[in-house]
N, CA, C and O atoms as a CHARMM CRD file, in Angstrom:
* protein
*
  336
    1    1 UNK  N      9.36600   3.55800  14.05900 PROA 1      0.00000
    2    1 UNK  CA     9.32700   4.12100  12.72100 PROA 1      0.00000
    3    1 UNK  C      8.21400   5.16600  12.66600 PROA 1      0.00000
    4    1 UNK  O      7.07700   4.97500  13.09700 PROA 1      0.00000
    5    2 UNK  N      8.60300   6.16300  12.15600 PROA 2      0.00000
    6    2 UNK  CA     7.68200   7.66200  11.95300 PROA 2      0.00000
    7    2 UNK  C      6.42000   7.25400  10.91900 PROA 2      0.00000
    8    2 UNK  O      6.00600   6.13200  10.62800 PROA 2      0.00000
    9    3 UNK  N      6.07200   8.25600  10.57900 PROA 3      0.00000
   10    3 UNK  CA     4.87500   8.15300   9.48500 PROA 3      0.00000
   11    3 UNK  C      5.85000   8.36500   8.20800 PROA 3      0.00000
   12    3 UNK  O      5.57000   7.58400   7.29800 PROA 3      0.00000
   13    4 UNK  N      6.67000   9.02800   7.99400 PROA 4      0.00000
   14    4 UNK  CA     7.52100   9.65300   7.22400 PROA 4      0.00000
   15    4 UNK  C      8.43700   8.41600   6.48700 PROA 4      0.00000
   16    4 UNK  O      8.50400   8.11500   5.29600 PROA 4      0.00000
   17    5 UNK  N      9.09500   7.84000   7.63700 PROA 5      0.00000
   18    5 UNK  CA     9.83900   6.72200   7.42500 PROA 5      0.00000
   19    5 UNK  C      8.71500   5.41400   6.31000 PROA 5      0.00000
   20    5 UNK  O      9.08100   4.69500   5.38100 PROA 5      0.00000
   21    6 UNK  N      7.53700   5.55300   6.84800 PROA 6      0.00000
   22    6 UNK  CA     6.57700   4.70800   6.22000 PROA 6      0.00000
   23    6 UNK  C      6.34600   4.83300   4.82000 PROA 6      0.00000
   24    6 UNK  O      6.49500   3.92100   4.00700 PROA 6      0.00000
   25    7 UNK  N      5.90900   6.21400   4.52100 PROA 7      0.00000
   26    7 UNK  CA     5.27800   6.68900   3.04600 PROA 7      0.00000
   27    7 UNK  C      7.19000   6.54900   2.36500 PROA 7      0.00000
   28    7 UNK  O      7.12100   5.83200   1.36700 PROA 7      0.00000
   29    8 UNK  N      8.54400   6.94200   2.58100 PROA 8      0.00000
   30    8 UNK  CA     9.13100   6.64200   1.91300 PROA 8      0.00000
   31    8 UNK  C      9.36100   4.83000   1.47200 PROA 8      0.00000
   32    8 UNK  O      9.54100   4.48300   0.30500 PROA 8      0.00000
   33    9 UNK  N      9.31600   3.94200   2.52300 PROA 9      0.00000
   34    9 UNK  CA     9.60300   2.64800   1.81800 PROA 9      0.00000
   35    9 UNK  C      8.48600   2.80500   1.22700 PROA 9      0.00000
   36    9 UNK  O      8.83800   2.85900   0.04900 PROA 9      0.00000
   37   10 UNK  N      6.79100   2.97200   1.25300 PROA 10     0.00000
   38   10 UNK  CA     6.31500   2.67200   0.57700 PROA 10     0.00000
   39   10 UNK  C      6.41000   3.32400  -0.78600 PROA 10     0.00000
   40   10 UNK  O      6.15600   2.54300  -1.70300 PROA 10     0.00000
   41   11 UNK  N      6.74600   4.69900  -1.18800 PROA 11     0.00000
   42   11 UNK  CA     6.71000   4.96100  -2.29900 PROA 11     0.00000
   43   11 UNK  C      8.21300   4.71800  -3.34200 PROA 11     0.00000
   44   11 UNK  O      8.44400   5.07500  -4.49800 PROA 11     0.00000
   45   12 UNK  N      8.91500   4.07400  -2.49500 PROA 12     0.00000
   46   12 UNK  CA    10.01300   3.62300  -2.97300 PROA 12     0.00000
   47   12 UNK  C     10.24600   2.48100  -4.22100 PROA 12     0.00000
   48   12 UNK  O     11.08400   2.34700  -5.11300 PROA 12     0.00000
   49   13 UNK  N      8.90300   1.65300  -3.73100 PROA 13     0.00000
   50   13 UNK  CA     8.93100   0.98200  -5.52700 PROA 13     0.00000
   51   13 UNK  C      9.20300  -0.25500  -4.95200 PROA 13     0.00000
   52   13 UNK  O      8.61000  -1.26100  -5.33900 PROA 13     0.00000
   53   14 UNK  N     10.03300  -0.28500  -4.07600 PROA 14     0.00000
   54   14 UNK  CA    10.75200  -2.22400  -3.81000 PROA 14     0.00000
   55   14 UNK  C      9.32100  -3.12700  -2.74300 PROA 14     0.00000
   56   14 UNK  O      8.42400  -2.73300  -1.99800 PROA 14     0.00000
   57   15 UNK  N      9.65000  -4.03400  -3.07700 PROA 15     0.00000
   58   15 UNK  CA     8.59600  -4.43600  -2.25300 PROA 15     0.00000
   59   15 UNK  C      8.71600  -4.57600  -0.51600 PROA 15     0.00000
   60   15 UNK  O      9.80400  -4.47200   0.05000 PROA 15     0.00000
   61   16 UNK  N      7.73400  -4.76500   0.04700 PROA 16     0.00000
   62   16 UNK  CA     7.57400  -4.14900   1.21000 PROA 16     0.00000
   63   16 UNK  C      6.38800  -5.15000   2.03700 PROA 16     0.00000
   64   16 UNK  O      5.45800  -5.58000   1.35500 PROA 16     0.00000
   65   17 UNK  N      6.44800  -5.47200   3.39300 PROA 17     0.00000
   66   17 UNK  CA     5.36800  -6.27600   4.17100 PROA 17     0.00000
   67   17 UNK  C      5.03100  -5.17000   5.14300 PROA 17     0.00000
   68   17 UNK  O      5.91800  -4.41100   5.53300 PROA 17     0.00000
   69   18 UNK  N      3.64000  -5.03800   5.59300 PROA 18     0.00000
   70   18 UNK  CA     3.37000  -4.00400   6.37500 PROA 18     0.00000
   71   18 UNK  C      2.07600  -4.25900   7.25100 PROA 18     0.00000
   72   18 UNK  O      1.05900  -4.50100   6.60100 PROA 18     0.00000
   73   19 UNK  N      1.97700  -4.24400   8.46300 PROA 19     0.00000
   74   19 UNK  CA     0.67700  -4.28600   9.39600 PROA 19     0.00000
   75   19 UNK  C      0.11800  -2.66800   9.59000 PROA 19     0.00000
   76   19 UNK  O      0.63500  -1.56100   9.73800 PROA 19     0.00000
   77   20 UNK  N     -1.48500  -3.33200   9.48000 PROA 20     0.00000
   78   20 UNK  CA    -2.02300  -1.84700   9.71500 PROA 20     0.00000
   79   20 UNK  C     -3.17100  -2.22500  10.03000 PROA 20     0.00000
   80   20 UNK  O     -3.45300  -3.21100   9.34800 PROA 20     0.00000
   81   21 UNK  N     -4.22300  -1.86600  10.91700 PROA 21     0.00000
   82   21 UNK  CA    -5.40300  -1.77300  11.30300 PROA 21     0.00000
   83   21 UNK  C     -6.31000  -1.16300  10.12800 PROA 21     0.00000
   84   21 UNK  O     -6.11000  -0.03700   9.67300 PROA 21     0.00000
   85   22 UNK  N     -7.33900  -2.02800   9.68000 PROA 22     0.00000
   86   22 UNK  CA    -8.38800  -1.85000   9.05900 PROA 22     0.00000
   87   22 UNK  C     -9.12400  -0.85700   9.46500 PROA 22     0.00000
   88   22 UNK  O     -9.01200  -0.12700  10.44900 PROA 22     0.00000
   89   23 UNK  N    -10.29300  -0.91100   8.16900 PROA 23     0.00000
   90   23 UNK  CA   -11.30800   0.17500   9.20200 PROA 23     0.00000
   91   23 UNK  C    -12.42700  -0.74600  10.34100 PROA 23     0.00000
   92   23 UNK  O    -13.15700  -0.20700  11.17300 PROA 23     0.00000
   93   24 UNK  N    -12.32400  -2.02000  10.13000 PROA 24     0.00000
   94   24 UNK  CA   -13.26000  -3.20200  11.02200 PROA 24     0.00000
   95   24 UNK  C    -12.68900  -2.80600  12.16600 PROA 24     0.00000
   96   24 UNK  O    -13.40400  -2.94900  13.15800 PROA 24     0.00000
   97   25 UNK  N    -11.50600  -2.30100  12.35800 PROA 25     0.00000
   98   25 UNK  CA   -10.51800  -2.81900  13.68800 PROA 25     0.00000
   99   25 UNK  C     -9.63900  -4.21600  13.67800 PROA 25     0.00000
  100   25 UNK  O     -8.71800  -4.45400  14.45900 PROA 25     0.00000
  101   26 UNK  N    -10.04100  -4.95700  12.78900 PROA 26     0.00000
  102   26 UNK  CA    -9.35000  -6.06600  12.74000 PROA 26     0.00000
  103   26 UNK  C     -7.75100  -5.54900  12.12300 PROA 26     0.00000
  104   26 UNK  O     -7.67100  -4.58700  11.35900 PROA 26     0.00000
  105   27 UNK  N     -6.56400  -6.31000  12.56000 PROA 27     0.00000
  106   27 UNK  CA    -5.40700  -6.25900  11.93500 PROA 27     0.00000
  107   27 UNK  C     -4.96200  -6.87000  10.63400 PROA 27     0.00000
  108   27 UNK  O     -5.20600  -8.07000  10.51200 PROA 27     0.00000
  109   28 UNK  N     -4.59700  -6.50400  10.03700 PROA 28     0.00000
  110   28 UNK  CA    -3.66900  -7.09900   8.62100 PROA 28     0.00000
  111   28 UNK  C     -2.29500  -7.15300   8.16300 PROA 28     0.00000
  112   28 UNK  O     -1.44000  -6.38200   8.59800 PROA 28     0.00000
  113   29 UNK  N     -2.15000  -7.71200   7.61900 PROA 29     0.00000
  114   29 UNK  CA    -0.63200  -7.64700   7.05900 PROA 29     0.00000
  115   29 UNK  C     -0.51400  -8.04200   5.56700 PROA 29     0.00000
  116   29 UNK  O     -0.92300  -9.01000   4.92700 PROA 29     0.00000
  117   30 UNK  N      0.16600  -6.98300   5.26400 PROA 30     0.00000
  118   30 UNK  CA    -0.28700  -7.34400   3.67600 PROA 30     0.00000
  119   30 UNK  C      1.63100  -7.21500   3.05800 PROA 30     0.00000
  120   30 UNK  O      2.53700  -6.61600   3.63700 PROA 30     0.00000
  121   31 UNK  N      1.71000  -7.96400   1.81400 PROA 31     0.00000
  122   31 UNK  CA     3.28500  -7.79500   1.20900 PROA 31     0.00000
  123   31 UNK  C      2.83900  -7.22600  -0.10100 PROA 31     0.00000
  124   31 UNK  O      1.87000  -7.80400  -0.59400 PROA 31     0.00000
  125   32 UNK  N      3.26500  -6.35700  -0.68000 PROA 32     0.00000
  126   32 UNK  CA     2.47700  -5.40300  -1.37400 PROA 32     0.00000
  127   32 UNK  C      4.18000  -4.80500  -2.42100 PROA 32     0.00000
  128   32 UNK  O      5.26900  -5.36900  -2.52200 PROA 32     0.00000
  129   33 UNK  N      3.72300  -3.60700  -2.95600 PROA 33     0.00000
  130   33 UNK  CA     4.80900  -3.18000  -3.86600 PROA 33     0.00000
  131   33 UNK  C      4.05600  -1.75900  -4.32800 PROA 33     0.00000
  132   33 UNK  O      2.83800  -1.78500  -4.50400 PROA 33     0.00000
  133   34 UNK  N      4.79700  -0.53000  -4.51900 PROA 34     0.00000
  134   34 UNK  CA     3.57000   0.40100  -4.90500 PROA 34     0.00000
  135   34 UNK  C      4.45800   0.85000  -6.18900 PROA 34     0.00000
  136   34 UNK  O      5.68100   0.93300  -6.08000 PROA 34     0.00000
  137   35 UNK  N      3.76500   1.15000  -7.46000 PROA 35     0.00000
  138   35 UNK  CA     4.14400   2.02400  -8.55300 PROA 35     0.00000
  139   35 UNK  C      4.17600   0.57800  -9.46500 PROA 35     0.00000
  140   35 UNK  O      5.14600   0.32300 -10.17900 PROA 35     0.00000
  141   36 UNK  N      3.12900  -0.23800  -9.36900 PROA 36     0.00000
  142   36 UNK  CA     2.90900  -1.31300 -10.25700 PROA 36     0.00000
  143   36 UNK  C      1.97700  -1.14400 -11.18700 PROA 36     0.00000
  144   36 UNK  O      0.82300  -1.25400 -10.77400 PROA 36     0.00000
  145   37 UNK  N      2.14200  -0.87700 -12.48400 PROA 37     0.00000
  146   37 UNK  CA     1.45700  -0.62600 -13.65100 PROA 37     0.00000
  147   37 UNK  C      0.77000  -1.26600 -14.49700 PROA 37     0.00000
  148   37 UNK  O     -0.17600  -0.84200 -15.16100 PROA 37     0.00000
  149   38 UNK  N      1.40800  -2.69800 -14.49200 PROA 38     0.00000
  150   38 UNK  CA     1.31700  -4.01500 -15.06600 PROA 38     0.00000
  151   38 UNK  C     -0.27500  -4.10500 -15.34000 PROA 38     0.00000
  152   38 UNK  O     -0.78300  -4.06200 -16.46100 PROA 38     0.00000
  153   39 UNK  N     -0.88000  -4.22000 -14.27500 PROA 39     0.00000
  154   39 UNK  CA    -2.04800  -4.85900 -14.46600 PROA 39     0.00000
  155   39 UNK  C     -3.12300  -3.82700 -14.09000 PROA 39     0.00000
  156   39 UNK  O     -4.09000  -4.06000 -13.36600 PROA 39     0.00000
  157   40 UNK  N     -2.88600  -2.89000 -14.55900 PROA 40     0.00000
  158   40 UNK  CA    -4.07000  -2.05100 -14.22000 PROA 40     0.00000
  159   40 UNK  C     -4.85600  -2.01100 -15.65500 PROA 40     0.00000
  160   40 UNK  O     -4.33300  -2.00800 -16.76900 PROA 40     0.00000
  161   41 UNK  N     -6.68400  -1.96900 -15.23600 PROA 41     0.00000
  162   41 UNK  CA    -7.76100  -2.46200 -16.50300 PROA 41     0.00000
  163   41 UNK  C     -7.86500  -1.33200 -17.18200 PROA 41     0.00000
  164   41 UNK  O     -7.96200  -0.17900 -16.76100 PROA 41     0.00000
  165   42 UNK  N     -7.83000  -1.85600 -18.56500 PROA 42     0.00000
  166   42 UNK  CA    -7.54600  -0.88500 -19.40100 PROA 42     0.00000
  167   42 UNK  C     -9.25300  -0.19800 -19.34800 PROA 42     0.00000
  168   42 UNK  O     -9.07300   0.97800 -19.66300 PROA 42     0.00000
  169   43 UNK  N    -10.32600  -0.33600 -19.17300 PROA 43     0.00000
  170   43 UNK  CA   -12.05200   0.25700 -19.14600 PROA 43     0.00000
  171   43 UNK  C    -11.95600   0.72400 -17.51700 PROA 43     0.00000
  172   43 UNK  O    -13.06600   0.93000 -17.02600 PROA 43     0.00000
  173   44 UNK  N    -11.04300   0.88200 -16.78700 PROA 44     0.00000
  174   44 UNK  CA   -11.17400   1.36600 -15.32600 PROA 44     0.00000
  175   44 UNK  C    -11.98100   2.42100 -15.35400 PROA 44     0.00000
  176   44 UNK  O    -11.87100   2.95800 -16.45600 PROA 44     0.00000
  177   45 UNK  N    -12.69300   2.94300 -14.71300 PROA 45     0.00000
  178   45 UNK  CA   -12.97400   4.90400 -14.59400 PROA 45     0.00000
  179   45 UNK  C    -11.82100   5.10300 -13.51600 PROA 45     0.00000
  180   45 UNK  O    -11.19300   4.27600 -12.85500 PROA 45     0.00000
  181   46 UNK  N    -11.75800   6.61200 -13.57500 PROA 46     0.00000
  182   46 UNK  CA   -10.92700   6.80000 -12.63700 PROA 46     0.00000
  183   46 UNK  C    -11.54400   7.39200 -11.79700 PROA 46     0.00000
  184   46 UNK  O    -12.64300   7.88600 -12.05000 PROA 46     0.00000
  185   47 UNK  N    -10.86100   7.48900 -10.38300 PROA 47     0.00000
  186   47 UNK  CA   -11.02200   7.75300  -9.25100 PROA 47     0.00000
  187   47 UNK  C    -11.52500   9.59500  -9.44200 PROA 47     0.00000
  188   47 UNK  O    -11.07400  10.54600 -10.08000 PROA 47     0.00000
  189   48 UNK  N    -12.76800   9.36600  -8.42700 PROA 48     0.00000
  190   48 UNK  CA   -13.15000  11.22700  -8.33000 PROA 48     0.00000
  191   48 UNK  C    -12.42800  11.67400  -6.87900 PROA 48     0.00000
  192   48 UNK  O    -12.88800  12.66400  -6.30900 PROA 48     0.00000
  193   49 UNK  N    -11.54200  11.10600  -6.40800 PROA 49     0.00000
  194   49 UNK  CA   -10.95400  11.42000  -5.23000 PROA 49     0.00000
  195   49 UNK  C     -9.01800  11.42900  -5.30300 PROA 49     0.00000
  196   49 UNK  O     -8.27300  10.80500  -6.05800 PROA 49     0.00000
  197   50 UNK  N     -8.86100  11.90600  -4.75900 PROA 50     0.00000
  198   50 UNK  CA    -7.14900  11.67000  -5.03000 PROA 50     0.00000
  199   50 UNK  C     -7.12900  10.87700  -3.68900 PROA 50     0.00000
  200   50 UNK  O     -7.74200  11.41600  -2.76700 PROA 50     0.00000
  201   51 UNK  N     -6.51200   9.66100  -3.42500 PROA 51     0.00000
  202   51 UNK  CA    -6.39000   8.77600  -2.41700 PROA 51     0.00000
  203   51 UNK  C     -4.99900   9.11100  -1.47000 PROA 51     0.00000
  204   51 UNK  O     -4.79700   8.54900  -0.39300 PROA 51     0.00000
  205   52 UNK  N     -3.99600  10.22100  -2.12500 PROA 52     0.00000
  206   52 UNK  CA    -2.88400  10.65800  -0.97600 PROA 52     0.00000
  207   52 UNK  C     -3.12400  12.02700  -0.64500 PROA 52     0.00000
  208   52 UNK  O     -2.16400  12.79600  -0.59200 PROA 52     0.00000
  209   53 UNK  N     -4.53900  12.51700  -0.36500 PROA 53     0.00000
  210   53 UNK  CA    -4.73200  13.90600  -0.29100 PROA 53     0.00000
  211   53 UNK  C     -5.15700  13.45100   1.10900 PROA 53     0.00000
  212   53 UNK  O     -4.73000  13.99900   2.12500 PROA 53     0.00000
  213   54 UNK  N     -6.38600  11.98100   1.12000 PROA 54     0.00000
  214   54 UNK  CA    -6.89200  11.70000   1.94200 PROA 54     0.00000
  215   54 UNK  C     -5.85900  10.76800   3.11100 PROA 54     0.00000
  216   54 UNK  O     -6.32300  10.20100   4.10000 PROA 54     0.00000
  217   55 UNK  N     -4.68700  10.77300   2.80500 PROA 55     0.00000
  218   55 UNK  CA    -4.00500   9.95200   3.93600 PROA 55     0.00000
  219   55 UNK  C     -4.37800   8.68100   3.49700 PROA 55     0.00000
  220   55 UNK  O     -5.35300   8.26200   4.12000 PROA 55     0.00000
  221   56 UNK  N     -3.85900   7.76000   2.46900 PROA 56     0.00000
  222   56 UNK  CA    -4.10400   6.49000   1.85000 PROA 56     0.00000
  223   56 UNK  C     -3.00500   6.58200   0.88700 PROA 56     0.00000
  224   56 UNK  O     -2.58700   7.68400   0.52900 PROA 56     0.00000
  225   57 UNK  N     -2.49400   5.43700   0.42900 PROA 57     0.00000
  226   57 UNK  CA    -1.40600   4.80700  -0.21700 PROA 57     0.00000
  227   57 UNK  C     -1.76200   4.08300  -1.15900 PROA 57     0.00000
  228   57 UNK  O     -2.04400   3.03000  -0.58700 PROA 57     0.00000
  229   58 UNK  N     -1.92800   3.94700  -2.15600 PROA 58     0.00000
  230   58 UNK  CA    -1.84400   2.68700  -3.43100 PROA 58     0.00000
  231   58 UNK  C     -1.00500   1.71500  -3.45600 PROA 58     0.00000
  232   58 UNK  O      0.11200   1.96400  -3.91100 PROA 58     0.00000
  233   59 UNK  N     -1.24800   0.59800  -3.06700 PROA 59     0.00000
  234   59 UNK  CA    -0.07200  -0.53400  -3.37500 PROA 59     0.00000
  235   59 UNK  C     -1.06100  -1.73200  -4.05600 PROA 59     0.00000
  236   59 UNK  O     -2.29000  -1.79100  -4.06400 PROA 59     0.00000
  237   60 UNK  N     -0.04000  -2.68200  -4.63300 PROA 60     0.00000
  238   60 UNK  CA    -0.38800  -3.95600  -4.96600 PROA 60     0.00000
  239   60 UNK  C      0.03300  -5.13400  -4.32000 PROA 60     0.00000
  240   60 UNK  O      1.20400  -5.45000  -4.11100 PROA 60     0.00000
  241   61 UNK  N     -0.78200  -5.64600  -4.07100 PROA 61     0.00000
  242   61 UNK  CA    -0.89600  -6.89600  -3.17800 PROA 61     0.00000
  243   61 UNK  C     -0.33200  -7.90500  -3.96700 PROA 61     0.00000
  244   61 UNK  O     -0.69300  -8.22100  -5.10100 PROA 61     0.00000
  245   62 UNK  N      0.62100  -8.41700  -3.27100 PROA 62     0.00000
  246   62 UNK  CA     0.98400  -9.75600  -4.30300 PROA 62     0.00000
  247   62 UNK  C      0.33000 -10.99700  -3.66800 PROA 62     0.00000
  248   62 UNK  O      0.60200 -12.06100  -4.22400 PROA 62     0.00000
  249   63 UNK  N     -0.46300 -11.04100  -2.63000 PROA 63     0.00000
  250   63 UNK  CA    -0.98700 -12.06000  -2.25200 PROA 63     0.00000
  251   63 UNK  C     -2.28900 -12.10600  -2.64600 PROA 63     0.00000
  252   63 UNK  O     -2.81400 -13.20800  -2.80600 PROA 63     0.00000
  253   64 UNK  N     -2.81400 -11.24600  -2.80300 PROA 64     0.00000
  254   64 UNK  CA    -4.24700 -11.03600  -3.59300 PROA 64     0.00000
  255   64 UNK  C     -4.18500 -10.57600  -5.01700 PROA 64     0.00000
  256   64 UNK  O     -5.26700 -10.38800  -5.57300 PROA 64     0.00000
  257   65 UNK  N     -3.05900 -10.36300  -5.70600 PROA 65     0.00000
  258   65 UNK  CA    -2.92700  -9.89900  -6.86000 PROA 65     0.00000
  259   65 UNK  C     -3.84300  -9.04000  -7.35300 PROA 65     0.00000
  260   65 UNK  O     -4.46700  -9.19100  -8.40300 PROA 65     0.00000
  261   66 UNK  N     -3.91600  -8.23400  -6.67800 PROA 66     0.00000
  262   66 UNK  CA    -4.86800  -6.83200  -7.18000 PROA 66     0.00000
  263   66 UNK  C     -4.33600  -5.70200  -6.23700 PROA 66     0.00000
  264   66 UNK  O     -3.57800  -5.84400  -5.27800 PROA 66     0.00000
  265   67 UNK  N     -4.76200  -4.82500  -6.60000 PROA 67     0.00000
  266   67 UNK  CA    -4.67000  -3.12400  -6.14200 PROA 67     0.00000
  267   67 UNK  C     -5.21800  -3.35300  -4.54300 PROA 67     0.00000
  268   67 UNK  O     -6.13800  -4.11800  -4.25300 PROA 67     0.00000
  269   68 UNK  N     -4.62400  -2.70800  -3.78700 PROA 68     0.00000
  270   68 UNK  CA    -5.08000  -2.35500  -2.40800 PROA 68     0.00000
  271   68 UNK  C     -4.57100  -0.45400  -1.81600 PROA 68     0.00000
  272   68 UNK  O     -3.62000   0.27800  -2.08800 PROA 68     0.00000
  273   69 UNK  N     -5.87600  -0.30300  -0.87900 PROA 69     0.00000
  274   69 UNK  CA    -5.40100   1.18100  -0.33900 PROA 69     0.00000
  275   69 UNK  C     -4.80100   1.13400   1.25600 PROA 69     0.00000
  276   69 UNK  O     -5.47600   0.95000   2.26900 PROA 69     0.00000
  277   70 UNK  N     -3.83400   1.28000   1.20200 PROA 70     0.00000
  278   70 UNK  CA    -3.37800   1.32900   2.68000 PROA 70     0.00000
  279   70 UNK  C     -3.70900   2.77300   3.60300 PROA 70     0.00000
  280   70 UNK  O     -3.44300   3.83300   3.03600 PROA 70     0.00000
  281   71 UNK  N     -4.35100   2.84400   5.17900 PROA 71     0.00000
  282   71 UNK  CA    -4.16700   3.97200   5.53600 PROA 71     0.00000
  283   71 UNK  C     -3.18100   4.57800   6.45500 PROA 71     0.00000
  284   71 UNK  O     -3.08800   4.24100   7.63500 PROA 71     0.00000
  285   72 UNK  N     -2.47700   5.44100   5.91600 PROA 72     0.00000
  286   72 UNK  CA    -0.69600   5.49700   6.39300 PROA 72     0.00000
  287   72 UNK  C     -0.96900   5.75500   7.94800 PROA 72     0.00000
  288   72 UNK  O     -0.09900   5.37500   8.73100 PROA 72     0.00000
  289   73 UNK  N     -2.13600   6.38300   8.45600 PROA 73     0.00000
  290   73 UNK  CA    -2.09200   6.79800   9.80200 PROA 73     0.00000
  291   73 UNK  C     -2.39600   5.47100  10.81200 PROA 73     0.00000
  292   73 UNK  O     -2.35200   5.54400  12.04000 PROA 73     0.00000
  293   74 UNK  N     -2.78200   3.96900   9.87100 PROA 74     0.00000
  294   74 UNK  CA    -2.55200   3.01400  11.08400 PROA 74     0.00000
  295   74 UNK  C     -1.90300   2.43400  10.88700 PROA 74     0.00000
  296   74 UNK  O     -2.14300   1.31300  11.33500 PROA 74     0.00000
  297   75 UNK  N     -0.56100   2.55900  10.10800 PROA 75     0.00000
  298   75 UNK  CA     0.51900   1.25800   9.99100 PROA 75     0.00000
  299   75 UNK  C      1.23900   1.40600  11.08800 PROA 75     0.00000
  300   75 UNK  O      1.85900   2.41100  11.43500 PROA 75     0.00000
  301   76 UNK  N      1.10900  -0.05500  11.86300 PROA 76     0.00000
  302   76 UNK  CA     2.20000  -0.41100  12.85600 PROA 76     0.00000
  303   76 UNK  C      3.15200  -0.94500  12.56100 PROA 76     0.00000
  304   76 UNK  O      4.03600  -0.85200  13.41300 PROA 76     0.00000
  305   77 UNK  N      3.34700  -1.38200  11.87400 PROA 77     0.00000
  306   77 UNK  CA     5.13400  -1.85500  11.19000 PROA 77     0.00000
  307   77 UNK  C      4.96500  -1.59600   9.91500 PROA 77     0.00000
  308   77 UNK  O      3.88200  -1.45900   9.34500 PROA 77     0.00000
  309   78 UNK  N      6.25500  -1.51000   9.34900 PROA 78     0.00000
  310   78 UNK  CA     6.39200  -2.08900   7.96900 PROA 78     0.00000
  311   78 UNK  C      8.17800  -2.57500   8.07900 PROA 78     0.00000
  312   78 UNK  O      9.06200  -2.38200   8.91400 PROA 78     0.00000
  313   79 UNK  N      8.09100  -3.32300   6.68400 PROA 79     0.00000
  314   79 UNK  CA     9.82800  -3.56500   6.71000 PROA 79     0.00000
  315   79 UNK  C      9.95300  -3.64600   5.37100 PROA 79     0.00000
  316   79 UNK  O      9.05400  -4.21600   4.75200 PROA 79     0.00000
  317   80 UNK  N     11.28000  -3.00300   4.53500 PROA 80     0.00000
  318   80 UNK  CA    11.63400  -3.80800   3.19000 PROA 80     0.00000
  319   80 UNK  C     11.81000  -4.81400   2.69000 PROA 80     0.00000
  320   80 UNK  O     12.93100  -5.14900   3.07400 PROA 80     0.00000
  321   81 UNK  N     11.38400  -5.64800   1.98000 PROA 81     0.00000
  322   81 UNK  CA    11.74100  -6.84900   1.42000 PROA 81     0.00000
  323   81 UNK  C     12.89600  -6.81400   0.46000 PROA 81     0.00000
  324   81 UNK  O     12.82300  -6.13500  -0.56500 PROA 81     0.00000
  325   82 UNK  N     14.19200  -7.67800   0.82400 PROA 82     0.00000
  326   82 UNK  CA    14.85500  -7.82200  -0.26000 PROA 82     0.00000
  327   82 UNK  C     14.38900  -9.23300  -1.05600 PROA 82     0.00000
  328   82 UNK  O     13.86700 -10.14500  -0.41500 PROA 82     0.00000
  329   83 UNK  N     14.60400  -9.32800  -2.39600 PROA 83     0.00000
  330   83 UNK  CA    13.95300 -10.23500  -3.66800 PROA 83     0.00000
  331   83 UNK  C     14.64700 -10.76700  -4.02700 PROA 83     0.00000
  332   83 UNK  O     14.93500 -10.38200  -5.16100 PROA 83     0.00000
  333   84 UNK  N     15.50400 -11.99700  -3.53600 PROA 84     0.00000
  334   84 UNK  CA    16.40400 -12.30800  -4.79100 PROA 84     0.00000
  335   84 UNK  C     16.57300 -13.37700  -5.74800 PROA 84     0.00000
  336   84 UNK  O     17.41300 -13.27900  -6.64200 PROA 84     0.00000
């Protein structure tokens, strides 16, 4: 799978499981979903950086139930999740 192939499931909305190397070097795998609105804090500041300028992804973690940044240049897999 390309880089290309990656940023579309991820910006696709459905949920999604994906391995990617940290910045520790350690590996992860996270099941995530991106374009989740739900729970974002209403007193947030916002970001002084745009996070897909820098090669990073916004998703939400459903295993940690909060916001996470993925970096698209170390995902070694990903796959779609179907939900039913």
């Amino acid at each position: 799978m390309n880089k290309k192939q990656a940023i579309e499931i991820i910006k696709s909305g459905l949920f999604f499981s994906a391995e990617f190397i940290k910045k520790d070097g350690s590996v992860r795998t996270i099941y995530a979903r991106s374009g989740v609105k739900k729970y974002l804090r209403p007193n947030a500041q916002p970001r002084t950086y745009n996070p897909g300028e820098l090669g990073y992804a916004t998703v939400y973690d459903l295993q940690e139930k909060d916001y996470r940044l993925i970096n698209l240049q170390t995902i070694t897999k990903i796959n779609r999740k179907e939900i039913k």
